[in-house]
C-alpha positions as CSV (number, residue, x, y, z in Angstrom):
1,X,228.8,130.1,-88.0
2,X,228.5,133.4,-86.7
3,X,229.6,134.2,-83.0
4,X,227.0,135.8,-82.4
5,X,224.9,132.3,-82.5
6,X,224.6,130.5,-78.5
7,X,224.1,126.6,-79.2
8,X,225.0,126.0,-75.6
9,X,221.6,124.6,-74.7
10,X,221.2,122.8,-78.1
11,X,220.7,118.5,-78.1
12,X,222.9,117.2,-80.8
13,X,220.0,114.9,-82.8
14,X,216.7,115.9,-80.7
15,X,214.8,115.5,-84.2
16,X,217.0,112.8,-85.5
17,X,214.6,109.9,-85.4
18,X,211.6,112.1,-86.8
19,X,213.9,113.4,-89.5
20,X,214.7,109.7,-90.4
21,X,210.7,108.7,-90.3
22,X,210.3,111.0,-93.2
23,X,208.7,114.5,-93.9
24,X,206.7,115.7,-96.6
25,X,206.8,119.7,-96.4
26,X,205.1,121.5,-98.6
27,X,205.8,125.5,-99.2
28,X,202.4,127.5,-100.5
29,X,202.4,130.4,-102.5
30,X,202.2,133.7,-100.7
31,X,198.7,134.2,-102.3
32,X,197.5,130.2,-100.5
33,X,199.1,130.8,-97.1
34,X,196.7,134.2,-96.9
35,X,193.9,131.6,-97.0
36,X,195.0,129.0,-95.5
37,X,196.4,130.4,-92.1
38,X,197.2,126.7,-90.3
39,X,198.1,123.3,-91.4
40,X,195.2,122.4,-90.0
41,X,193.4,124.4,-92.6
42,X,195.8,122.7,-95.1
43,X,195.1,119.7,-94.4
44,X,191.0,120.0,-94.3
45,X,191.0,121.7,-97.2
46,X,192.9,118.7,-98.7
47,X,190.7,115.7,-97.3
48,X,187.5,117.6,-98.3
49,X,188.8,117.9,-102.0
50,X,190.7,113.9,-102.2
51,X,187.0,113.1,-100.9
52,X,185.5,114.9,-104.2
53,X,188.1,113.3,-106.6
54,X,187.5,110.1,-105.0
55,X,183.6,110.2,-105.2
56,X,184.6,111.5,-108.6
57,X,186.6,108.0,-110.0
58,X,184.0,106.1,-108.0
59,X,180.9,107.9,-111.1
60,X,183.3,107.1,-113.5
């Protein structure tokens, strides 16, 4: 580590229990993240198209 870098007021394991839950992190492309600004965005866009591909199987 640099010395230059203050942990003094970090908590040893504040994100421990999340971290252990499970994530699921998902980089975009430069070219996506222009469009989709939020992970709220993200995550519309995403329910509104598994919606389509699940009406979709339903036709077929």
């Amino acid at each position: 580590m640099r010395k230059e870098y203050d942990f003094s007021k970090g908590a040893r394991g504040k994100y421990a229990k999340k971290y252990d839950a499970g994530t699921n992190i998902v980089r975009l492309d430069p070219d996506v993240a222009k469009v989709f600004k939020t992970p709220q965005s993200v995550n519309h866009a995403l329910r509104s198209l598994a919606e389509i591909i699940c009406a979709q199987k339903k036709k077929a």
